[in-house]
C-alpha positions in Angstrom: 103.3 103.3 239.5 100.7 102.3 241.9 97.8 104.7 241.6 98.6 108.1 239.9 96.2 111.0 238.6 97.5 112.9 235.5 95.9 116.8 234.6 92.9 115.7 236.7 90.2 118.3 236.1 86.6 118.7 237.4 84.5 121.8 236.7 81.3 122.2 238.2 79.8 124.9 235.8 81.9 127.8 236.1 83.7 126.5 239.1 87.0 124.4 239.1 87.1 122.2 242.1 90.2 120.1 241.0 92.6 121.8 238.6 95.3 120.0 236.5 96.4 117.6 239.0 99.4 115.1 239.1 99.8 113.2 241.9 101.4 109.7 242.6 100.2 107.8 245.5 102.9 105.4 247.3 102.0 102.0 247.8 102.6 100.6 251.6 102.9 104.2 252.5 100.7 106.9 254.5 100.0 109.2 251.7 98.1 112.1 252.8 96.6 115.5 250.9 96.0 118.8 253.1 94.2 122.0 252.3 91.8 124.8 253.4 88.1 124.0 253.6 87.1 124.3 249.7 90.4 123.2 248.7 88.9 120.4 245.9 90.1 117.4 248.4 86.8 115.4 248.5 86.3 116.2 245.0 89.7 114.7 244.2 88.7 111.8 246.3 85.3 111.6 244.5 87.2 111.6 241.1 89.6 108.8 242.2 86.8 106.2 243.4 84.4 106.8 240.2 81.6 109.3 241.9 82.3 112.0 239.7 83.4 111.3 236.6 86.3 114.3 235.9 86.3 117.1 233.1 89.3 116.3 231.7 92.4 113.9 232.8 93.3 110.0 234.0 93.5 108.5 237.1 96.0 105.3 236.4 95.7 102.3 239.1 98.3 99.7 238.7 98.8 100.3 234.9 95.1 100.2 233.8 93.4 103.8 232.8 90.2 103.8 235.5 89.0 107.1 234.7 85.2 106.3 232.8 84.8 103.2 235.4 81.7 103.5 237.7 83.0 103.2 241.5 81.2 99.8 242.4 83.8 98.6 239.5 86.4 100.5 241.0 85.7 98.9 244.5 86.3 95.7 243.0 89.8 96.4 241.4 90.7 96.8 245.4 89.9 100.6 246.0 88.3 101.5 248.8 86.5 105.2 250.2 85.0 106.2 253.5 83.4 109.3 253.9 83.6 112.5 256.2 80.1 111.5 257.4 79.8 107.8 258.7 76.5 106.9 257.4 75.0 103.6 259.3 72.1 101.7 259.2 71.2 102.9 262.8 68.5 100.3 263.6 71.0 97.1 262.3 73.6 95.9 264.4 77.8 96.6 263.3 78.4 92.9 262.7 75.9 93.9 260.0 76.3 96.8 258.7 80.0 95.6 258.0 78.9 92.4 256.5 77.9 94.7 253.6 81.1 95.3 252.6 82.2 92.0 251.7 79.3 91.7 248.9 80.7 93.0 246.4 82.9 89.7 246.2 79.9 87.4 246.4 78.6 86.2 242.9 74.8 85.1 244.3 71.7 86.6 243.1 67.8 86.7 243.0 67.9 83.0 241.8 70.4 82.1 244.8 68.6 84.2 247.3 64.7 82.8 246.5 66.2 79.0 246.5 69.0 79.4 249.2 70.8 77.7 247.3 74.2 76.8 248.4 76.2 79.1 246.7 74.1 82.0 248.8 74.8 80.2 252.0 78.6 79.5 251.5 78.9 83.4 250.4 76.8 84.2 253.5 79.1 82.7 255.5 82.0 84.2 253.9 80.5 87.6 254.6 80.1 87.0 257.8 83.5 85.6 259.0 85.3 88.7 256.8 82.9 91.2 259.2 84.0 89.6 262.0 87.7 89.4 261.1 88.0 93.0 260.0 86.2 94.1 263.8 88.6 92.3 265.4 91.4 93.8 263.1 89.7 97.8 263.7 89.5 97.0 267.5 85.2 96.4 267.5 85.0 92.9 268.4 83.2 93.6 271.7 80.0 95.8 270.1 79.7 93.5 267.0 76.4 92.9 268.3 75.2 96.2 269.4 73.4 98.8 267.0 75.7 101.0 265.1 73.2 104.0 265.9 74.4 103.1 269.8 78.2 104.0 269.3 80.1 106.9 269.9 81.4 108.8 266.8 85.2 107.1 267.2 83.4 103.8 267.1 82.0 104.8 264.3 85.1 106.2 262.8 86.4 102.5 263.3 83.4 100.8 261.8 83.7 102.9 258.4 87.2 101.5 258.1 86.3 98.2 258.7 83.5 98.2 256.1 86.2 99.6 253.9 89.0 96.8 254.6 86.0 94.3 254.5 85.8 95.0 250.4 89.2 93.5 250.4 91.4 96.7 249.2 94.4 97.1 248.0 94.5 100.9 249.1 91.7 102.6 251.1 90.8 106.7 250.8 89.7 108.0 254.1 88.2 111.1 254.1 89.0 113.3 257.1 89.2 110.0 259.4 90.3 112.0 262.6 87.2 114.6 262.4 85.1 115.2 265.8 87.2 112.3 267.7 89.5 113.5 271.0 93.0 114.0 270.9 93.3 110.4 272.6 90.8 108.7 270.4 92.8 110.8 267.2 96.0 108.7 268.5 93.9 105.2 268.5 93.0 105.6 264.8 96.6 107.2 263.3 98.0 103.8 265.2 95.0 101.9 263.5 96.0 103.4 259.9 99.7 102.3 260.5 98.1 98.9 261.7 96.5 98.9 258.3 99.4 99.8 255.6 101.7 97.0 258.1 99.0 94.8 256.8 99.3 95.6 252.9 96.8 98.2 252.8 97.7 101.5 251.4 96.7 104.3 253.3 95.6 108.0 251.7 94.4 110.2 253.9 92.5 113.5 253.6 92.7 115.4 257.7 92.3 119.2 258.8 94.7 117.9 262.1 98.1 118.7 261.1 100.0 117.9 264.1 98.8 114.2 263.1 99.3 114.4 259.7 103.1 115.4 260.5 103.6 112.2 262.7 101.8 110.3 260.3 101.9 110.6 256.9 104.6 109.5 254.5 104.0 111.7 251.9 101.7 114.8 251.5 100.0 116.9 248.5 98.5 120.5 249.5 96.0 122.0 247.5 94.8 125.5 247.1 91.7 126.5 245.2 91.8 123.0 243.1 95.6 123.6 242.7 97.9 121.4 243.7 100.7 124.0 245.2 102.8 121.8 246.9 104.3 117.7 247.7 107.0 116.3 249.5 108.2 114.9 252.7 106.1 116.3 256.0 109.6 118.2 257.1 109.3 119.9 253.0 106.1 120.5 253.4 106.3 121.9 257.1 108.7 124.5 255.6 107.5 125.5 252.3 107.2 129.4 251.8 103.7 128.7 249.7 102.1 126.5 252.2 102.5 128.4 255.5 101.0 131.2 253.3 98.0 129.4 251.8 97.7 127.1 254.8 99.9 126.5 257.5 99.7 129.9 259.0 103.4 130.0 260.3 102.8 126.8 262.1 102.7 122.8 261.5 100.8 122.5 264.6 97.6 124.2 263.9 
């Protein structure tokens, strides 16, 4: 199995964001997870990529138990996490903001960086040209060398996955990806995430836009309350009795 949680479980106090839950993410496949707003689907994100540790459970990535790992280690088994808020370092340009990503594959440190030795520069470089690669790959290449606090929110959508493809990942979390872009601009990035997994990336998706997430995903998981109440195909999913209840409303298109 790929990447799998077993009985995941976070309790916040008396609260449980993330009950009991088994879920097995698809490799080369658009895996997405859907739910009403307090559902536990950041938290379950969160869990995965180490920024909460859980109450109780595992999360399994490629055979190797990653639940008491903190997320920087994580990050460099080749899993990746944006957030539903891009946060950018408004004043720097993209090419570097993105070139961020990348350092957690460099090896230099205080030594390299007061000597400039040439360890530092060769990483340097390597940093660089991975930035530049993964703009050209999200569609950015033209305001590499604008300031990120300039761009319009879809740019910015674009420039949180490139910082997460710039980690090198294996699979990459995005955390409601589609969130305050147009209906035009939402068709740009689900072509972008499809772009991705036709790369090798695996894609799971968290999104509120469910005409999308039918198109789109592969594979979905709805939660309810921390519960996971339902997974299967987007036609099984589009038809469950439990969903349209908790969810769905009578309709896929909402």
């Amino acid at each position: 199995m790929f990447l799998e949680t077993k009985n995941l479980t976070k309790r916040f106090g008396g609260n449980t964001a993330v009950n009991n839950v088994d879920f097995a993410i698809e490799q080369g496949k658009i895996n997405a997870i859907i739910g009403p707003n307090g559902a536990g689907k950041s938290t379950f994100f969160n869990l995965i990529s180490g920024f909460h540790p859980p109450t109780s459970g595992q999360v399994i990535f490629k055979g190797k138990d990653i639940t008491k790992l903190p997320s920087n280690k994580i990050a460099e088994l080749g899993v990746a996490r944006t957030f539903q808020t891009t946060n950018l370092f408004d004043q720097a340009t993209v090419l570097d903001n993105v070139i961020v990503g990348h350092r957690l594959r460099t090896k230099s440190n205080l030594f390299d960086a007061i000597l400039r030795t040439k360890r530092l520069k060769q990483e340097e470089k390597q940093c660089k040209d991975k930035a530049i690669e993964v703009l050209e790959f999200v569609g950015l290449t033209d305001v590499a060398y604008k300031l990120a606090g300039s761009l319009s929110q879809e740019e910015k959508k674009r420039v949180a996955f490139a910082l997460g493809l710039a980690t090198d990942p294996e699979i990459i979390f995005l955390d409601e990806p589609a969130a305050g872009v147009n209906p035009d601009e939402t068709e740009g990035l689900a072509l972008l995430m499809q772009k991705m997994v036709k790369s090798g990336v695996t894609v799971c998706l968290i999104e509120h836009k469910m005409s999308m997430i039918m198109k789109l995903a592969d594979k979905i998981m709805v939660l309810n309350y921390g519960e996971k109440i339902a997974e299967g195909t987007p036609e099984q999913i589009k038809n469950n009795d439990a969903v349209i209840k908790a969810y769905l409303g009578g309709s896929a298109s909402a």
